[in-house]
C-alpha positions as a Markdown table, in Angstrom:
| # | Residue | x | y | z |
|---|---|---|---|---|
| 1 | Unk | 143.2 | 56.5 | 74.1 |
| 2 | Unk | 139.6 | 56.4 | 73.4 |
| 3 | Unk | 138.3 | 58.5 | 70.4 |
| 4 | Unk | 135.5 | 60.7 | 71.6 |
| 5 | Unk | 133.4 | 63.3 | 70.2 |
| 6 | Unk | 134.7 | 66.2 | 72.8 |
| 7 | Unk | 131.2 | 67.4 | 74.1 |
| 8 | Unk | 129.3 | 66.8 | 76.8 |
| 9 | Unk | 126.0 | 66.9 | 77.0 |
| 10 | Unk | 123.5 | 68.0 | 79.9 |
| 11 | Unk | 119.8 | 67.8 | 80.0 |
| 12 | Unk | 119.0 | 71.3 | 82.0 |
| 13 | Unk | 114.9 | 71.8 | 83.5 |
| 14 | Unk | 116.1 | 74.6 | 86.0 |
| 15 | Unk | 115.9 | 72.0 | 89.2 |
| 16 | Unk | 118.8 | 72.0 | 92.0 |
| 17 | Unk | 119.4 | 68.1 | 90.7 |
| 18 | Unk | 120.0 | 69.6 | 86.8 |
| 19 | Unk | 121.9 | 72.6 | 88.4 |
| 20 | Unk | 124.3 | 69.9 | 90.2 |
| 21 | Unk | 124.2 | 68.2 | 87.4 |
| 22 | Unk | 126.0 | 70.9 | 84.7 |
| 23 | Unk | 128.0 | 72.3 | 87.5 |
| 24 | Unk | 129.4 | 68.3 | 87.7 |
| 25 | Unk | 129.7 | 68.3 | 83.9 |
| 26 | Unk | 131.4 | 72.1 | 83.5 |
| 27 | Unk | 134.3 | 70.0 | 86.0 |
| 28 | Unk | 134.5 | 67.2 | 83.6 |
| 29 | Unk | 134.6 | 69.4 | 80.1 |
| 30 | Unk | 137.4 | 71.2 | 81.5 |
| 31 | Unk | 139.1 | 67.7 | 82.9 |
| 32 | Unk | 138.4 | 66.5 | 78.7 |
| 33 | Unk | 138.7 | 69.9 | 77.1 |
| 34 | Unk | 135.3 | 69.1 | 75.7 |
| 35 | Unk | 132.7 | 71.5 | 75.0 |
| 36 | Unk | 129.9 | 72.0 | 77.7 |
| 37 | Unk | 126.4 | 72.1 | 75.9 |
| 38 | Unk | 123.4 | 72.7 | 78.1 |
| 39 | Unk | 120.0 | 71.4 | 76.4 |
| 40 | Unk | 116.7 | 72.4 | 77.4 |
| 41 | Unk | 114.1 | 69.8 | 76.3 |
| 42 | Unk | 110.6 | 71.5 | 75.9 |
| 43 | Unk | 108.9 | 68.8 | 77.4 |
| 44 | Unk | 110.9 | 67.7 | 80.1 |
| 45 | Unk | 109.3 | 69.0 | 83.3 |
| 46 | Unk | 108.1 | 65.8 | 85.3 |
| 47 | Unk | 107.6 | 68.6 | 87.9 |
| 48 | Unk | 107.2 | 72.3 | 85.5 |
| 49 | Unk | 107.5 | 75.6 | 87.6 |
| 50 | Unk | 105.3 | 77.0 | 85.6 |
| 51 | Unk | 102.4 | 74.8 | 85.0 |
| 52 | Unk | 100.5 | 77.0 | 83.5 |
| 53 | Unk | 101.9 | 79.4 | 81.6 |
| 54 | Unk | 102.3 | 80.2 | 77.8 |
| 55 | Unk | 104.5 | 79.0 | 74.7 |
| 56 | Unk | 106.4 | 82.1 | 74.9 |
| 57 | Unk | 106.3 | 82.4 | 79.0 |
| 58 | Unk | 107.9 | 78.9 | 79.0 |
| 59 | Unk | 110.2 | 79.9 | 76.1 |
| 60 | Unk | 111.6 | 82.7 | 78.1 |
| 61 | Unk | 111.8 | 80.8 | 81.0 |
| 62 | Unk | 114.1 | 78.1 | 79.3 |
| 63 | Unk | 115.9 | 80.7 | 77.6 |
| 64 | Unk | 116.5 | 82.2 | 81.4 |
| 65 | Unk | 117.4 | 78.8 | 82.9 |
| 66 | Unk | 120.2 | 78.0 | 80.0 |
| 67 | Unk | 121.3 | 81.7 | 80.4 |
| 68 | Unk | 122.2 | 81.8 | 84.0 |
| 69 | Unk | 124.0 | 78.3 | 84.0 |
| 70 | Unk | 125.8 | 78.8 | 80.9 |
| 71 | Unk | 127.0 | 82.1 | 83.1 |
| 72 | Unk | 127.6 | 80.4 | 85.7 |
| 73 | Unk | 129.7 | 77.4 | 84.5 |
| 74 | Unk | 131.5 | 80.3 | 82.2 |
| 75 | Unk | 132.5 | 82.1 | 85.3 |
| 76 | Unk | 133.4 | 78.9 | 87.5 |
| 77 | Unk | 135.2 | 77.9 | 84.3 |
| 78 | Unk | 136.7 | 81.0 | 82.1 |
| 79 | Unk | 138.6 | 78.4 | 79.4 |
| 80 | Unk | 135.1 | 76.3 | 78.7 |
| 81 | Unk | 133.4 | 76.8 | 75.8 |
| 82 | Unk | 129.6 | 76.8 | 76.3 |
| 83 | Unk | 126.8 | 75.8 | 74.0 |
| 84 | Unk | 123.2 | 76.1 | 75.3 |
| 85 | Unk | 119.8 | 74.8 | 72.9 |
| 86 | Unk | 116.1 | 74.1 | 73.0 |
| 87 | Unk | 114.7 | 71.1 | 71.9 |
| 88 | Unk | 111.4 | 69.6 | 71.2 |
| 89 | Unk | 110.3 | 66.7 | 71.2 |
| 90 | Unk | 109.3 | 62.9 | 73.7 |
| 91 | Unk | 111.8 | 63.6 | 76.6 |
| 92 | Unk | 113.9 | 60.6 | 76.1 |
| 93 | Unk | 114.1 | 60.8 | 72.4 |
| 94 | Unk | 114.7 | 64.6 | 72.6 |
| 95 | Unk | 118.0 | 63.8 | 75.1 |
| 96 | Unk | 118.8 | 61.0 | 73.4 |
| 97 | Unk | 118.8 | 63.1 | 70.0 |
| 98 | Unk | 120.7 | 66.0 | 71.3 |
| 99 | Unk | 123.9 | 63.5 | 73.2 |
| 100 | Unk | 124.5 | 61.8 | 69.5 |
| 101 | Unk | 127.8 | 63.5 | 69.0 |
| 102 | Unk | 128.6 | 63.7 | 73.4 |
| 103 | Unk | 131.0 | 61.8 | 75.1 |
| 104 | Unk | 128.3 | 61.5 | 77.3 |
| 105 | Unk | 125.2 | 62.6 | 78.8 |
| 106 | Unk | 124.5 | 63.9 | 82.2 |
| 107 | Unk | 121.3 | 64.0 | 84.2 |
| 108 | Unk | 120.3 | 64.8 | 87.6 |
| 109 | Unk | 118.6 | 62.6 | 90.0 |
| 110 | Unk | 116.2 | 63.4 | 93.1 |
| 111 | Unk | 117.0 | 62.3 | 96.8 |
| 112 | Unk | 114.5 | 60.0 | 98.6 |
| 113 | Unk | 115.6 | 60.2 | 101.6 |
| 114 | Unk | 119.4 | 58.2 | 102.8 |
| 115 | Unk | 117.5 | 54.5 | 103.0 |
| 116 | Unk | 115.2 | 54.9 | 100.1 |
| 117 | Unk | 118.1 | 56.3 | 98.2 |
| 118 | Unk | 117.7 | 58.2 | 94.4 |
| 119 | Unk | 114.8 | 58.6 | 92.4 |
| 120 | Unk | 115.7 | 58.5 | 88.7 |
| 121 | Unk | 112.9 | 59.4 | 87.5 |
| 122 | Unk | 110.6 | 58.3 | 84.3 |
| 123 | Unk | 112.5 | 60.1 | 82.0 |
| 124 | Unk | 116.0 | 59.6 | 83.2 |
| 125 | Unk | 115.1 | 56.0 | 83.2 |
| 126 | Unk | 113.9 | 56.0 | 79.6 |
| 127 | Unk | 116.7 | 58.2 | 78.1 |
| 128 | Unk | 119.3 | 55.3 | 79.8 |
| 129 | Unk | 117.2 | 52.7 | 78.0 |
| 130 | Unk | 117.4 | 54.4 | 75.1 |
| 131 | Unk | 120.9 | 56.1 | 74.4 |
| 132 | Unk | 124.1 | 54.0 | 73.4 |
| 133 | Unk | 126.4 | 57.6 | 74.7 |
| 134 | Unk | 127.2 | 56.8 | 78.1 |
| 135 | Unk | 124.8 | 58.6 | 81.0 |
| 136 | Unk | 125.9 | 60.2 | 84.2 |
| 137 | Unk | 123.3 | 60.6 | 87.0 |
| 138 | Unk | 124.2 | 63.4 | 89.9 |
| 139 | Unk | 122.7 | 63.6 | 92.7 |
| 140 | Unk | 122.0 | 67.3 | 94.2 |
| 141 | Unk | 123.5 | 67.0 | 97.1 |
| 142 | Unk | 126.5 | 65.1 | 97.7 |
| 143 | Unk | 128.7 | 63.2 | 100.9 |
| 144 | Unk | 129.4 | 66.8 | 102.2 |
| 145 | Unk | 126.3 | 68.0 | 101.6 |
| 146 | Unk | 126.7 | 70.2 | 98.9 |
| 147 | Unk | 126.6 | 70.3 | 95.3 |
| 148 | Unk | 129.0 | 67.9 | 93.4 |
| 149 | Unk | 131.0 | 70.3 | 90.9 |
| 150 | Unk | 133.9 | 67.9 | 90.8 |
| 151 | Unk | 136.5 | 69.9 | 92.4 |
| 152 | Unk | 136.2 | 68.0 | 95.9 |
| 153 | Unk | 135.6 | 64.7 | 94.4 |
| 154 | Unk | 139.1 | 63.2 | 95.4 |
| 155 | Unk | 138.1 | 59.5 | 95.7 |
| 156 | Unk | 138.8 | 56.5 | 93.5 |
| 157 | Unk | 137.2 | 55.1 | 90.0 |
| 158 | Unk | 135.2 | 52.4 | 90.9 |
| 159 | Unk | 133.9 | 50.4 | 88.3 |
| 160 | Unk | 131.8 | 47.0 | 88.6 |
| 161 | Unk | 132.2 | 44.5 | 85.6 |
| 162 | Unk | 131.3 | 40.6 | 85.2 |
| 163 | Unk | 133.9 | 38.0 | 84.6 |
| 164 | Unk | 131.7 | 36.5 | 82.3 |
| 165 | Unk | 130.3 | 39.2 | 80.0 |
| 166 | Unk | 132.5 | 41.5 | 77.8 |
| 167 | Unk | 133.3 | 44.4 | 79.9 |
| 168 | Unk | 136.0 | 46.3 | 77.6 |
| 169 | Unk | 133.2 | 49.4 | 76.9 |
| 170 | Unk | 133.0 | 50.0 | 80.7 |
| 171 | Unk | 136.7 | 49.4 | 81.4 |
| 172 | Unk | 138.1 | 51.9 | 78.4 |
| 173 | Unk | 135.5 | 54.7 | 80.2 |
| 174 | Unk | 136.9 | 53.9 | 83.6 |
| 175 | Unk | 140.6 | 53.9 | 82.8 |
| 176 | Unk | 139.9 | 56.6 | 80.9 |
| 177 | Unk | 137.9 | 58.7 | 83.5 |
| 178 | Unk | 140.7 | 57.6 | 86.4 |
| 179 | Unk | 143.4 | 58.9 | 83.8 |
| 180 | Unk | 141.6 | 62.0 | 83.4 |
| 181 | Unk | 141.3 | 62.7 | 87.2 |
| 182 | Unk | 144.9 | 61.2 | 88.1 |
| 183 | Unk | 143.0 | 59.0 | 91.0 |
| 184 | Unk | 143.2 | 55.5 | 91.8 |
| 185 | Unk | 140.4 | 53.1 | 89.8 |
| 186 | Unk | 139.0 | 50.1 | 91.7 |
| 187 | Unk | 137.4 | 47.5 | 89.6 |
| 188 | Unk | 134.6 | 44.8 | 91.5 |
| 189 | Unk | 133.3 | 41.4 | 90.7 |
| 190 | Unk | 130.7 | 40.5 | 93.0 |
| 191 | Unk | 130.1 | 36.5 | 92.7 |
| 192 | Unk | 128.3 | 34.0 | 95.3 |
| 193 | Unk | 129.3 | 30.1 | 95.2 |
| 194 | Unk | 126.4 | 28.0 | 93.8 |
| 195 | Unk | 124.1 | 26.9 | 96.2 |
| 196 | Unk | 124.9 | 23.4 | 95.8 |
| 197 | Unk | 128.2 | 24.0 | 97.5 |
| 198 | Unk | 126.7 | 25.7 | 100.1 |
| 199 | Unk | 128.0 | 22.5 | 102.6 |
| 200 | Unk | 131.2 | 22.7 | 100.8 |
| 201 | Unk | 133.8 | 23.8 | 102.9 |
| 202 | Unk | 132.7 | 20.7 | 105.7 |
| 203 | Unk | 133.8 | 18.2 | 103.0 |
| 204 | Unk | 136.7 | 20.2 | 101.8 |
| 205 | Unk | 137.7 | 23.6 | 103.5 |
| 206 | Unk | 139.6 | 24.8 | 100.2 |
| 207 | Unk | 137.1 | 24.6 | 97.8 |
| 208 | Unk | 135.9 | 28.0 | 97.9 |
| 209 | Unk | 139.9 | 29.1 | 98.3 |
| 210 | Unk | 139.8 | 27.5 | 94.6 |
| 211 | Unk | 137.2 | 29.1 | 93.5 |
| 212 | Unk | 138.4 | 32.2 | 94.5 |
| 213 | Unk | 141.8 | 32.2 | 92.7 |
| 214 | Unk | 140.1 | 31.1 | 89.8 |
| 215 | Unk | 137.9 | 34.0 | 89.8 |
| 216 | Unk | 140.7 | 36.3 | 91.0 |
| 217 | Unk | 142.8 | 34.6 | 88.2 |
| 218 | Unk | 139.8 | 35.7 | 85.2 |
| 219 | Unk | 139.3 | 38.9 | 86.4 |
| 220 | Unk | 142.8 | 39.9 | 86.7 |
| 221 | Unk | 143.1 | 38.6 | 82.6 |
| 222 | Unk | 140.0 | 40.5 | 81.8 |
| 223 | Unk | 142.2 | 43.7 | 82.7 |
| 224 | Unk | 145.9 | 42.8 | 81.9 |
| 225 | Unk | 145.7 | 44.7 | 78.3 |
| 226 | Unk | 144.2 | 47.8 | 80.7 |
| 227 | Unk | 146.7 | 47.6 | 82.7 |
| 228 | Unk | 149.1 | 47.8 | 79.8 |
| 229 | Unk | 147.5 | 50.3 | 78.1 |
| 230 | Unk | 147.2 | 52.6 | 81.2 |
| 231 | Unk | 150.7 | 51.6 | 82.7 |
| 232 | Unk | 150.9 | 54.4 | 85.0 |
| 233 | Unk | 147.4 | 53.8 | 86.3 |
| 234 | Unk | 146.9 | 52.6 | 90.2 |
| 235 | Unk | 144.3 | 49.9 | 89.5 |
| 236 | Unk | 143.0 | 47.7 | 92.1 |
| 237 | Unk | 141.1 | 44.9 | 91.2 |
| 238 | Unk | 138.9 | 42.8 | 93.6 |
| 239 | Unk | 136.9 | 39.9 | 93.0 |
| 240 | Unk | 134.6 | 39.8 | 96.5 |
| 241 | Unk | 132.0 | 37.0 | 97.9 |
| 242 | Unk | 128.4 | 38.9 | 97.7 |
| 243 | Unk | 126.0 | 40.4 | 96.0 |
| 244 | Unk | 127.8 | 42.4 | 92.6 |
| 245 | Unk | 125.5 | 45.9 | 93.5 |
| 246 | Unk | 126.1 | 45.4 | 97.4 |
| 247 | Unk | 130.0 | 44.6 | 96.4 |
| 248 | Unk | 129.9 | 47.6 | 94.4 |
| 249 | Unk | 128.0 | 50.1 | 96.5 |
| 250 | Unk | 130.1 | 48.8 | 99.3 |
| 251 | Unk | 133.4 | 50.0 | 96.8 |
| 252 | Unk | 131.9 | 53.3 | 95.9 |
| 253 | Unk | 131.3 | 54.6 | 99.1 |
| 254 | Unk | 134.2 | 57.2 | 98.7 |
| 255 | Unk | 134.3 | 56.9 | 95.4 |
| 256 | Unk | 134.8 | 60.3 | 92.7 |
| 257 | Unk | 132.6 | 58.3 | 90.5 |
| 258 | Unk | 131.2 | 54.7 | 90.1 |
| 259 | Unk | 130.6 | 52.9 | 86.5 |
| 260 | Unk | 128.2 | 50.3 | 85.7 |
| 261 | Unk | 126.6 | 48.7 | 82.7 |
| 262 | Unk | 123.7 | 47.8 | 81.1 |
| 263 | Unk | 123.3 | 45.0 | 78.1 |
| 264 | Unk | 121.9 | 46.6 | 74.8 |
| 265 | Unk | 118.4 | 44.8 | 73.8 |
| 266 | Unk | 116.3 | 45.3 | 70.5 |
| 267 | Unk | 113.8 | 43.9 | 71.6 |
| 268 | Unk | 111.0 | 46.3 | 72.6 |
| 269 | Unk | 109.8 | 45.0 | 75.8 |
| 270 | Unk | 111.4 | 45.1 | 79.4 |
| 271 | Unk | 113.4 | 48.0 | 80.8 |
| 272 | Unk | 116.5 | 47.5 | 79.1 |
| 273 | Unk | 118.3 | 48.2 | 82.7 |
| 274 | Unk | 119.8 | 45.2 | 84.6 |
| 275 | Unk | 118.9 | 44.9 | 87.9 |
| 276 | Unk | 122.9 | 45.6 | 89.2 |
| 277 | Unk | 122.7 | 49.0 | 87.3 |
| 278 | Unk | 119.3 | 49.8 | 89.1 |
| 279 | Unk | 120.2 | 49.2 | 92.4 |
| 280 | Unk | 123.5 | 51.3 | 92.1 |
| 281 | Unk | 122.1 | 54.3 | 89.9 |
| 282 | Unk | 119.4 | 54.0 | 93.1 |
| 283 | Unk | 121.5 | 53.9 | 95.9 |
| 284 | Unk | 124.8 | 55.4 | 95.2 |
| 285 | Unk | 125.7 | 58.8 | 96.4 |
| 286 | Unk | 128.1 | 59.4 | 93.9 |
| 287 | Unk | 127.6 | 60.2 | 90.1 |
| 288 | Unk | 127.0 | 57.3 | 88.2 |
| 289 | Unk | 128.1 | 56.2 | 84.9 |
| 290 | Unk | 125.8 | 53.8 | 83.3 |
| 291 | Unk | 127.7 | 52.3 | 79.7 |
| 292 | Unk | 125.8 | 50.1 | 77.4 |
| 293 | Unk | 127.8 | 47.3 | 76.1 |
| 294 | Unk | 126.2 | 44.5 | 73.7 |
């Protein structure tokens, strides 16, 4: 098994999304026997309900905020233990700071609307860019239509990884995370043939069949010493022609949670966010696990 810190960490700012988000996360302590701690970051509020207000009426909010969901969570939850803290500080830092010693870190995300899909948001965006602990985004509302707290999440793992990139951060936090929740995991590799064999199958009709068990042949080597290590885990692997986040999204539409990654960069420019991970942290309905990986 994975070693892990046994906390989780959520970023609270008193919205239905960060309400979703801890009630998601109070499910998955208890799944871990981690430690629930609810953080307030001072500067947070992209949209404050108090905008103006002073140092101490905002304190007192916060305080108010971390009170009522720590209740909450305690009552939904009587074997949890519950931290709550303030902290101060640029948003993204601040989060980043306070998930150092989480298994991970969850955040909640806003609805557009069912075609324009999520809104991350500035912060949740920079806070992924800048934190090695895995993130979890949760949406408000989920499939049913109400809050995600876990407990009617019955579908699969799904997790989407590249054949030719190392992929064993994601795949020891989706075994893991299936193990925890006793469901099935489904692992995706999107891939498209090069364009130059785009007339390909009039000259020979099995070249893409080739192509196919050799990529079907990788993959299911990239997760042989999984499948060892998890032996009783239900694991089923696809390797699909299309688009990886279409592939993926397509995979996850049931799905109790879906895990993607993003590539670690030093270098201070871009987004540090593939464009996969986008899309599905965007457009998935169910929580999403983004894992850096160099």
């Amino acid at each position: 098994m994975v070693t892990m810190p046994n906390r989780l960490t959520v970023g609270l700012d008193g919205s239905p999304e960060s309400t979703a988000a801890a009630r998601w996360a109070a499910r998955e302590a208890e799944l871990r026997g981690a430690t629930l701690d609810l953080v307030h970051a001072e500067e947070w509020l992209e949209y404050p309900p108090l905008p103006v207000a002073t140092t101490e009426e905002r304190r007192h909010w916060a305080e108010t905020v971390l009170r009522d969901t720590a209740e909450e969570a305690r009552r939904a939850h009587p074997s949890l233990k519950v931290d709550t803290r303030r902290v101060d500080g640029l948003p993204s830092l601040a989060l980043t700071h306070a998930a150092e010693d989480s298994d991970m870190l969850v955040l909640g995300s806003r609805a557009l609307g069912s075609i324009a899909g999520f809104l991350v948001g500035s912060t949740g965006s920079a806070t992924i860019a800048e934190t090695e602990r895995p993130v979890v985004l949760v949406r408000a509302i989920g499939r049913a239509g109400t809050a995600p707290d876990g407990e009617g999440d019955r579908g699969p793992v799904v997790v989407g990884v590249d054949i030719h990139q190392p992929c064993d951060k994601l795949l020891a936090f989706a075994f893991e995370e299936a193990s925890f929740r006793h469901c099935p995991l489904v692992i995706v590799h999107g891939w498209s043939p090069p364009p130059i064999l785009s007339y390909a199958p009039a000259l020979d009709p099995g070249i893409h069949q080739e192509m196919a068990r050799g990529i079907t042949s990788a993959l299911d080597e990239m997760v042989r010493p999984w499948r060892e290590k998890y032996p009783a885990a239900q694991v089923d692997s696809r390797a699909t022609i299309g688009q990886s986040a279409i592939q993926i999204l397509d995979a996850a539409s049931a799905a109790a949670l879906v895990v993607v990654g993003r590539r670690i960069r030093r270098s201070a420019f871009g987004t540090h966010i593939g464009p996969i991970a986008h899309a599905v942290m965007h457009h998935a309905v169910s929580p999403v696990a983004v894992i850096a990986h160099d």
